[in-house]
Every structure is written in C-alpha cells, then in structure tokens.
Legacy VTK file of the C-alpha trace (Angstrom):
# vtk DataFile Version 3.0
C-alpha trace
ASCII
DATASET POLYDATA
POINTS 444 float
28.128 8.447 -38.146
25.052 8.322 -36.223
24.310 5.414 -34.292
21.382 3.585 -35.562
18.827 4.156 -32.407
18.778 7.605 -32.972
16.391 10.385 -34.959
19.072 10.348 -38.193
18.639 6.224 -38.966
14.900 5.841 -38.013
14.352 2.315 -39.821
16.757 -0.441 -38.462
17.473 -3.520 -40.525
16.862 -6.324 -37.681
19.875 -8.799 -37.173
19.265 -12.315 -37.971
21.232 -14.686 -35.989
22.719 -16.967 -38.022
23.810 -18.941 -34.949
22.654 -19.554 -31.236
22.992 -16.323 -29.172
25.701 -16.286 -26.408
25.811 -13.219 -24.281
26.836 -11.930 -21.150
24.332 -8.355 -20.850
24.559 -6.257 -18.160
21.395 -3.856 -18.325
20.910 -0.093 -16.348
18.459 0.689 -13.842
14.928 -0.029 -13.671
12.684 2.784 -14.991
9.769 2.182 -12.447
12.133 2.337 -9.841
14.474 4.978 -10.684
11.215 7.707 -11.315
9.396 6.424 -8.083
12.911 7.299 -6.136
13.404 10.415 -7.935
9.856 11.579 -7.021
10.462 10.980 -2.878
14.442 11.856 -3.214
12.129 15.843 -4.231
9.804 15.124 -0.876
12.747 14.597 0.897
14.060 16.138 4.029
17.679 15.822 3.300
19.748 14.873 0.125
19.447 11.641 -1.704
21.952 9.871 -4.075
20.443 6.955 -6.865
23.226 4.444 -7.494
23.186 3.164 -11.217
20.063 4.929 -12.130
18.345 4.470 -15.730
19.155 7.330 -18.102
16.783 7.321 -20.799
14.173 9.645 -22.391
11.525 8.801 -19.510
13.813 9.611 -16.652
15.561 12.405 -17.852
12.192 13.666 -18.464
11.484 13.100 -14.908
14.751 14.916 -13.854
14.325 17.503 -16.127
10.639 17.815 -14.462
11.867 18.179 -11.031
14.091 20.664 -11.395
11.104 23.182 -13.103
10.147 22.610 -9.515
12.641 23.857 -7.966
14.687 20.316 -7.093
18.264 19.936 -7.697
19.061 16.864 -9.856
22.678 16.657 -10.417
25.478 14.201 -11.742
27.965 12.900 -9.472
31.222 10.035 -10.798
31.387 7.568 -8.655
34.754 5.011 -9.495
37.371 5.029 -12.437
35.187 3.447 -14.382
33.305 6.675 -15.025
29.634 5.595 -13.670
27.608 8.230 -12.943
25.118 8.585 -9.910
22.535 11.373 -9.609
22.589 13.138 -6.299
18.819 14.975 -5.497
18.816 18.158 -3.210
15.077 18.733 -1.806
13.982 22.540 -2.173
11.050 24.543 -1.722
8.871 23.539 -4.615
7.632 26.244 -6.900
4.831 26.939 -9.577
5.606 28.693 -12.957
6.950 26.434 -15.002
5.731 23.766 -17.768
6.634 20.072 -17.258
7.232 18.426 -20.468
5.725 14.625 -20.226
7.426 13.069 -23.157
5.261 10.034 -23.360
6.164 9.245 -20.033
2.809 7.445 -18.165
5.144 7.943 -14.656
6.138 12.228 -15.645
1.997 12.809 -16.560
1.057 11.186 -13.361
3.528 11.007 -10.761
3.987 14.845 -10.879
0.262 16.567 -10.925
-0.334 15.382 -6.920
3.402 16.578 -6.398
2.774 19.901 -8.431
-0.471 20.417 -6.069
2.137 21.092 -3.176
4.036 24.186 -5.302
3.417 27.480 -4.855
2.394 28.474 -7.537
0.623 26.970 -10.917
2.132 23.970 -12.851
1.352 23.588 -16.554
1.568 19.795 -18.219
2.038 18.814 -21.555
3.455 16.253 -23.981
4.228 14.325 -27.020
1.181 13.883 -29.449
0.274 10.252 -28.467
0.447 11.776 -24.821
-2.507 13.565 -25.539
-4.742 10.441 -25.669
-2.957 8.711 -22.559
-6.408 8.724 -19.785
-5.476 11.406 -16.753
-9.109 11.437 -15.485
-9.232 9.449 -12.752
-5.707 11.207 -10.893
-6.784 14.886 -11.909
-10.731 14.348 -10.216
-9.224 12.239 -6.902
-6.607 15.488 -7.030
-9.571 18.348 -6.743
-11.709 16.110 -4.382
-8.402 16.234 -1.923
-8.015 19.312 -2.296
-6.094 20.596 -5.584
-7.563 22.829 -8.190
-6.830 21.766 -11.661
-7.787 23.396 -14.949
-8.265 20.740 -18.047
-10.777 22.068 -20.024
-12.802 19.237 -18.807
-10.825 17.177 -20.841
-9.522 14.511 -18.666
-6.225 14.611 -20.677
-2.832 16.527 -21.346
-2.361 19.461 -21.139
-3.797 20.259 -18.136
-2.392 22.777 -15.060
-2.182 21.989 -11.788
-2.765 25.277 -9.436
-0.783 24.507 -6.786
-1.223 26.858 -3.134
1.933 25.267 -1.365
-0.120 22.547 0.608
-2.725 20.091 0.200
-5.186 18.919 2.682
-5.369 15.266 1.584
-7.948 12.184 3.104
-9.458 9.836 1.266
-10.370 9.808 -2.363
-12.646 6.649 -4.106
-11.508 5.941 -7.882
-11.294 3.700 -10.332
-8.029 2.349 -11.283
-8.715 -0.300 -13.675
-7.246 1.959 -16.684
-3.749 2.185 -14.872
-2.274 1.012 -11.128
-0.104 4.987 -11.772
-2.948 5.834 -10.583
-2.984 4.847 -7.299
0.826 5.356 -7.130
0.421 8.843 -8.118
-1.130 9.717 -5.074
0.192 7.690 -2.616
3.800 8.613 -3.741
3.009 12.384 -2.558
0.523 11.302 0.206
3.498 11.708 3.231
3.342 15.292 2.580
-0.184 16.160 2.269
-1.848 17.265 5.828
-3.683 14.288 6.276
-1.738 11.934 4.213
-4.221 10.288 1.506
-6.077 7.105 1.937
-6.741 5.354 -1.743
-10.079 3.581 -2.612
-9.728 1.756 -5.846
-13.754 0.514 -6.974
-13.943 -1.007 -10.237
-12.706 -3.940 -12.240
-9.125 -5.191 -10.952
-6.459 -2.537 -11.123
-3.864 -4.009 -13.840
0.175 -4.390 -13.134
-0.755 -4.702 -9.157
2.461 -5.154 -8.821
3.486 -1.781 -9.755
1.744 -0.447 -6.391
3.611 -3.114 -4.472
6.812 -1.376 -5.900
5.345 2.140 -5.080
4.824 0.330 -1.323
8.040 -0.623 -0.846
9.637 2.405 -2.193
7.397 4.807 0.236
8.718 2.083 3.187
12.314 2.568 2.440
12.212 6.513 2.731
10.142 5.954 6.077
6.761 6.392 5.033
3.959 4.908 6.853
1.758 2.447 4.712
-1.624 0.215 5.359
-1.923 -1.549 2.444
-3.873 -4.560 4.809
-6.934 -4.546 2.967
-7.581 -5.186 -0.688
-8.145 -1.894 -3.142
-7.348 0.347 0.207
-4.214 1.762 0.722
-2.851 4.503 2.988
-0.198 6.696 3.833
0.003 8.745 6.983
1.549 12.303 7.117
4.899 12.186 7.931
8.408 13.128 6.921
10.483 11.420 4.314
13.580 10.195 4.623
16.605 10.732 2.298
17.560 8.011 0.400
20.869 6.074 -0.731
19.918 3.557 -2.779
21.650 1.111 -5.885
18.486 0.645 -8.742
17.972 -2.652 -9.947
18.390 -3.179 -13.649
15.140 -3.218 -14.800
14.013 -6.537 -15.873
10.657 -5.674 -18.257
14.060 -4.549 -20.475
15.627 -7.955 -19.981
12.920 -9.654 -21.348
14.193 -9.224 -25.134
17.451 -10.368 -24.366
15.921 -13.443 -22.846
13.675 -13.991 -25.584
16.640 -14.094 -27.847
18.211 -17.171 -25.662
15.143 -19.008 -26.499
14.173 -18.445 -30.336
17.712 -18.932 -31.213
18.369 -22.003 -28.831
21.451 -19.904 -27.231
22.240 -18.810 -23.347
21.888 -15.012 -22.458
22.844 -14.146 -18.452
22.071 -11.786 -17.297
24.004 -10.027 -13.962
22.331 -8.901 -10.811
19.115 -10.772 -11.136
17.521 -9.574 -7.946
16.964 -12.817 -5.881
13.791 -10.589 -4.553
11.928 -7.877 -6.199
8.808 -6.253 -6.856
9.527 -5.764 -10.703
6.754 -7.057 -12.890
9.094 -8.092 -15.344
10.508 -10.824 -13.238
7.249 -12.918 -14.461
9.642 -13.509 -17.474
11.370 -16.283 -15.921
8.672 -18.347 -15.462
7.224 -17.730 -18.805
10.149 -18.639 -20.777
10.871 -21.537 -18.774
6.766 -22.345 -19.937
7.925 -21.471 -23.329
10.375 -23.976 -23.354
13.454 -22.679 -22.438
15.414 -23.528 -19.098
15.852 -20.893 -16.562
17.977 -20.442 -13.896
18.592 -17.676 -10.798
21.872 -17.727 -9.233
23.229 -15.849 -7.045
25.524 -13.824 -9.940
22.415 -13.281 -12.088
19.241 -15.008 -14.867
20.943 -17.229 -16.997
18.192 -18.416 -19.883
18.993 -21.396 -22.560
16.976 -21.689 -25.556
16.317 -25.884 -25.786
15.614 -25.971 -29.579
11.887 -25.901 -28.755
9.256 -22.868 -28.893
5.646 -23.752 -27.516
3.053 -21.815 -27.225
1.318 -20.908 -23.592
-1.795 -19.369 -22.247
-1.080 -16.944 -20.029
-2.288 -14.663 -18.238
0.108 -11.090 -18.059
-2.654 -8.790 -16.427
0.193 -8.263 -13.736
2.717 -7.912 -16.046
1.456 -6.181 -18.991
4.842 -4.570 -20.519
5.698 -7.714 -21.152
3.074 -8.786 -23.837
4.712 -7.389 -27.354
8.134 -9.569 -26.802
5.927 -12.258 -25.343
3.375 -11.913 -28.703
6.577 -12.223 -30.798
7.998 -15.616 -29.152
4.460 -16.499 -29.946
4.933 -15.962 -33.176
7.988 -18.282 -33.897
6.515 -20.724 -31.443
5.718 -24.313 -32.789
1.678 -24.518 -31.339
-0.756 -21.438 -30.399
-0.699 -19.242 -27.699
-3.160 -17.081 -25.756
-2.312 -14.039 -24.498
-5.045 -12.963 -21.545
-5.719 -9.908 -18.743
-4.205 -7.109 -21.103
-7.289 -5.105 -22.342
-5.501 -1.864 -20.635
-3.095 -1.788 -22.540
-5.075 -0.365 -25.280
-4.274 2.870 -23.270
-0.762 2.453 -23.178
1.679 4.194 -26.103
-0.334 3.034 -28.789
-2.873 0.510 -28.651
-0.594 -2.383 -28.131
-3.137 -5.118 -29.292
-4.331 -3.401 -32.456
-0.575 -2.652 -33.295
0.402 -6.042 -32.385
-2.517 -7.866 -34.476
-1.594 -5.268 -37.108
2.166 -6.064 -37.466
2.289 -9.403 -36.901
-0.355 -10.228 -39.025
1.299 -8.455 -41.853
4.493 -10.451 -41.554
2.365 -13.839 -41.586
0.936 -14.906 -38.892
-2.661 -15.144 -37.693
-3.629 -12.903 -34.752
-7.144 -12.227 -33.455
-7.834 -9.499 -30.900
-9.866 -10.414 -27.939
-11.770 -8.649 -25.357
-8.541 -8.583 -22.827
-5.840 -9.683 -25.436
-4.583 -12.053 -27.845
-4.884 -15.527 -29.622
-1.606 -16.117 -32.028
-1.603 -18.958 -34.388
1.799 -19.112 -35.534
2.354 -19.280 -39.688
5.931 -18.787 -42.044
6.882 -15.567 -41.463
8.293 -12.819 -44.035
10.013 -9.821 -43.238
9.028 -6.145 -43.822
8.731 -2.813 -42.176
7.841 -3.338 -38.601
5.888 -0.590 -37.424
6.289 0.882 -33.993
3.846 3.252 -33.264
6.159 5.211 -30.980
6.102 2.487 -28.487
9.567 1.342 -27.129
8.371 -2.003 -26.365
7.300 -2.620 -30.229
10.609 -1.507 -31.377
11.820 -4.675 -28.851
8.894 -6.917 -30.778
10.575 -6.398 -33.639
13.960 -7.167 -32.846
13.123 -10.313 -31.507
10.967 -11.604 -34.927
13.977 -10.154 -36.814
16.510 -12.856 -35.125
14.891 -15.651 -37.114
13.107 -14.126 -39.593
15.281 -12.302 -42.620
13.839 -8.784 -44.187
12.871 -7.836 -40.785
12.729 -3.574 -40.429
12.365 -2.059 -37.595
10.618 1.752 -37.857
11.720 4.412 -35.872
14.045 2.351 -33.566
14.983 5.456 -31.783
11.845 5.475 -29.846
13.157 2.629 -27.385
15.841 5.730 -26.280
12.801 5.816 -24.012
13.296 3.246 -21.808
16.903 1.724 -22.863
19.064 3.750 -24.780
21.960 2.106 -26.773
19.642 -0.881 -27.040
20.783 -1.399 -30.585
24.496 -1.538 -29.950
23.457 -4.005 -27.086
21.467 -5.986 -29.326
24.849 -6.259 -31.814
26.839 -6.702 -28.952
24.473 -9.840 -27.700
24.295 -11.129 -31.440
28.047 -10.895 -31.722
28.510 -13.041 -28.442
30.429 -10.211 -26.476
30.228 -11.827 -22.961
29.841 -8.392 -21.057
27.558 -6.392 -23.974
26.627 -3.691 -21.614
24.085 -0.754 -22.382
25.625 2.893 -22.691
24.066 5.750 -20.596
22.240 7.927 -22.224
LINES 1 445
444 0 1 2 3 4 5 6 7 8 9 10 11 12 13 14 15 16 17 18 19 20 21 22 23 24 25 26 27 28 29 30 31 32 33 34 35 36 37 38 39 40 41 42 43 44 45 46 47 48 49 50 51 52 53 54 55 56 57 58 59 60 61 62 63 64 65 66 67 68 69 70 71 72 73 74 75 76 77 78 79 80 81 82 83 84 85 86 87 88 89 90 91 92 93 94 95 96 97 98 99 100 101 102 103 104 105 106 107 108 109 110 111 112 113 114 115 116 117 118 119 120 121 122 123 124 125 126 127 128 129 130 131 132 133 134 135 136 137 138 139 140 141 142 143 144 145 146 147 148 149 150 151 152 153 154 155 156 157 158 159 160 161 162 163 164 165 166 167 168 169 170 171 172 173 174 175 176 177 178 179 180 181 182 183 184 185 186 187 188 189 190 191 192 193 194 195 196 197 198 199 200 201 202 203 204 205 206 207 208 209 210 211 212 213 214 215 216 217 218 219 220 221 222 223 224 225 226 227 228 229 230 231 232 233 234 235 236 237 238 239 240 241 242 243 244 245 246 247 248 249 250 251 252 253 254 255 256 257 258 259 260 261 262 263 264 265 266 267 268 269 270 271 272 273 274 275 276 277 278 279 280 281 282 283 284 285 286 287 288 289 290 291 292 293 294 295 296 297 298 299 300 301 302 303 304 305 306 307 308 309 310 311 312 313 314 315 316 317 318 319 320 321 322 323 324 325 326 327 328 329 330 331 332 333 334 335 336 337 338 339 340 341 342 343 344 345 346 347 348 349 350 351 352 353 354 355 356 357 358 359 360 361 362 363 364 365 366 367 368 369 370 371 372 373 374 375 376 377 378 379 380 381 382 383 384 385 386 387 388 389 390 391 392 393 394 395 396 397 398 399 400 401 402 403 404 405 406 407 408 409 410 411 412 413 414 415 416 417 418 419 420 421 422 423 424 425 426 427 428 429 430 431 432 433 434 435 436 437 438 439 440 441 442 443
C-alpha cells in the first residue's frame, strides 16, 4: 500500500488528537544548511562528507543538480544502524546539461552564479509554480560581474547560464528585499570568482536576514574570507575552499509543527539535538510558543515544549523568520484572542502566495482573516473541517495538520508535496499522535 505522503493518496484525512500529544521526535537535517554545504562541498578543493544530511525533494534536487555539473554526490553507511552520509568529490565543472529546480528557491538560485564558473552553457528550469518564483535581481548582479545569461528578458525560469569556466567578480548593487537567496547566491560562489564578489543590498530590508547569517557562517567554516562589518555590504575575498566534515542540524523551521502540536493539544513534544546555538530562523519558534502560551525549555538533550491548556494570540513580527508564518497562522486560529501576524509581505513570492492561500483556507474553515500590506490579522471563530488546500507549498500541507489536531473533517490536499522538505512527515505525524517516544522521520 502506498504510504499516504505520496503521489497515489494525494488528500490526507488529518488526525485529531483525542488526547494531549506525547512525543519524543527526532527530525533530519536542516534543508538551508544541508544545500548551502552541498554547494561549497562542489567549490571544494578536496572531498567533503555531510553527516545526517536532509533527504528530501529539495536536496536531492540539489544533488541531482551538482552532479549535471560534473560533481560527485555519493552515499556512504556510516554505523549498524544503516544511516547514510553523502560524501561530495569536487571536479572540473562542466556546461551541457539542464538543472531541474523542482520548486526549490535554494536549486534556482544557489546554482546560476555556480553554473557561471562551467565550461560550457547551463540550462534552468522547473516545476510550474517555479516559473513565477522572481530570479531578476541574481541573473542582472550575475551579467554585471561578469556572466552572460539568456532569459528572454524574462527575469524568471527557464533561463541559461553561459558559463566560460571563470568569472571576474567585484561588486554588484541589488535589491534584495524580494529574497535574502539572493545575496547568498552570490556570496556562496564568490571564493572562486577572480575578485571574489562584494554584495550591495539597496532597498527595503532584505527579509529572513538570518538566512545570510547562515550563508556567513557556512562560507567561514570551509575557510572563506567574509566582511560582513557593515550593514547591506557583504564580501568575500578570492580564495580557496576548504573541504568540509560536518554533522547538519535537524532543521528546526520543520520542528515547528511538532511543537505546535504540544501546545494546541496541551501535551509535551521534545525534541533531540536542539542546537544550544544556531543560525536557523526557525529557532524563533521557541520564543513564540512560549508567547503563545506554552512553556519552553532548551536542555542540553534537546526543545522540550508543553502545551498549558491555554492558546493566546500574539503580535508578532516573523520578517526574520518567514517559513514559519502558515503553522504560526494556524495556532492563531485555535487561539483564544486575536493575533497579528507582521513583516511577511515577501512571502507572496514564495510557493504560492502564502497570505492569499492562508486568508483563503482558513477563512473557509471559519475563521476571520484579513490580509494586510506585510501580513495577517486572525480573529479566531468555531472551526469546521474540509479540504485544506495546499497550493503545492510544503509548509501549508504542515498548516493543515496542525488545524486538523483539534478540529474533526480536517483534509489535507496533496500531502505529498511536504516530500519537499520532510519526507515521511505523515508517518511522523502518526507516530507523534500515537505517543511513540522516539517517532523519527524516514529518509527519503
């Protein structure tokens, strides 16, 4: 039988906990992290191995992508237990191939100012929705650094990078406010390009800041050189990049439904390896559930949340932290008073338009949402179930499963589409419903 997050059993029947959630779940890899380490493991001078990497749709995409250029991306067992590393062998990077973007924000823009250093041209493409997903700003600071890039003036997928082998780099104004992959787009390359690449974001603030700060840190560990000193500049100088052996964080923007659950259902989730410091956006979770009304605590074996028996409503601001509005929308919608949902107007770009699908689906299950300029205002109201659509967005399919703990007739469309991010999050969610004290996500 198929499992239910697959193509075969698009529409999933949401759970309803008919008691308070308690759950030990152990979650793979971050999918910020594990692409921005793939993409320097391919700069490389040596071989790289990723410990506990995410498998999912995004980074096998990125794999997949890698090797079209010539990178070796291969599995390697680690222990009895039958985890599975990847180990990344650097190569001369060629042109001639297509790189298939999925929906993947991270494949569309990590890999045009990589493709620019193949030999050869590098044709991009993806999914439908991909199509829509703004690529303007990358592909114009890309030909004023050096790259020639043929998009039909579009802006957009598909697009093909023409790449000669090198790329002189310097510095390159843009505006970043649609996207922070942007900026780490450019710098994640910028070690290899002649003159390394300075970055010039002008323009309203760049959203999920954070994100960068990851990209930073990443580009520090493989012995990069990086000013990031002065606000909306950063730079990388030229230099050579260092192989990497690194153990990925689980990625904690995928916690976030889990945690949810803890608090609508007044239950305990934990979850393991909690990094005690990270540059994860998703770690804002902690403090907004504890401002939710749960209570939150980080020890040193990992996030333990416990729901009190209370839901309030917040205003808060997620510009940072954007992936984290549709499960924080649907607390919002079982909470007990309002809730304001600010800094967010981006994600309009994202998937789908996360606000209209948002104000869309939760309004047809009850309650009252009204789009703003830069988010949401959610006046909770009795809920009734229904089909849940998702748009193709991962993060809506996670939505949904958290309205569907406490509210019966809840159906989740196309729950395969979260394979993007977190496969086997269905059997997790059982498994977490169920109380299994070590539900753990399967590999995809």
């Amino acid at each position: 039988m198929p499992s239910p997050d697959t193509p075969e059993s698009p529409d999933w029947p949401a759970p309803v906990a008919d008691q308070r959630v308690d759950a030990e779940v152990t979650l793979p890899g971050s999918k910020s992290l594990t692409n921005r380490f793939l993409v320097l493991a391919a700069l490389a001078g040596g071989q790289s191995r990723l410990r506990r990497p995410l498998r999912s749709r995004d980074t096998l995409l990125m794999a997949q992508a890698l090797r079209t250029l010539g990178t070796g991306v291969d599995d390697a067992t680690t222990d009895a237990s039958g985890s599975t590393d990847w180990i990344i062998t650097p190569a001369s990077l060629r042109g001639g191939g297509t790189v298939d973007c999925g929906l993947a924000g991270t494949v569309m823009r990590f890999l045009p100012p990589v493709a620019a250093l193949c030999s050869g041209p590098v044709a991009f493409d993806g999914d439908e929705q991909a199509r829509v997903r703004p690529m303007g700003p990358v592909l114009e600071a890309l030909r004023a650094l050096g790259a020639s890039v043929d998009d039909g003036g579009r802006g957009t997928l598909p697009f093909t990078v023409n790449g000669t082998g090198r790329m002189p780099g310097g510095t390159v104004t843009l505006d970043a406010s649609a996207s922070s992959q942007f900026v780490s787009a450019l710098l994640l390359a910028g070690p290899r390009y002649d003159d390394g690449v300075t970055v010039r974001h002008v323009g309203p603030p760049v959203p999920s800041e954070p994100h960068i700060e990851m990209t930073v840190e990443t580009l520090r560990d493989a012995g990069a050189i990086v000013d990031d000193a002065e606000p909306d500049v950063w730079r990388v100088e030229p230099s050579e990049v260092n192989a990497l052996d690194v153990q990925v964080e689980p990625d904690l923007s995928n916690a976030a439904p889990f945690l949810a659950a803890a608090l609508v259902t007044a239950g305990r989730v934990t979850v393991p390896d909690w990094p005690q410091h990270t540059t994860q956006a998703g770690d804002a979770i902690r403090d907004i559930l504890d401002a939710m009304g749960a209570d939150v605590s980080l020890a040193r074996d990992g996030l333990t949340v416990t729901g009190t028996g209370e839901v309030s409503g917040v205003d808060v601001d997620l510009h940072d932290a954007s992936e984290l509005t549709p499960v924080v929308a649907a607390i919002a919608a079982l909470a007990d008073s309002p809730t304001v949902i600010r800094g967010v107007a981006h994600i309009r770009g994202h998937e789908t338009d996360r606000l209209a699908a948002l104000a869309r689906e939760l309004g047809a299950l009850g309650a009252e949402v009204t789009e703003t300029d830069d988010g949401l205002r959610i006046r909770p109201r009795p809920l009734t179930g229904g089909l849940f659509h998702t748009y193709a967005d991962h993060r809506m399919v996670m939505a949904g499963a958290v309205l569907g703990l406490r509210v019966p007739g809840v159906v989740v469309e196309d729950v395969g589409t979260v394979a993007k991010t977190l496969p086997g999050f269905v059997d997790l969610w059982d498994g977490m419903i169920a109380g299994r004290r070590h539900a753990t996500a399967a590999s995809a």
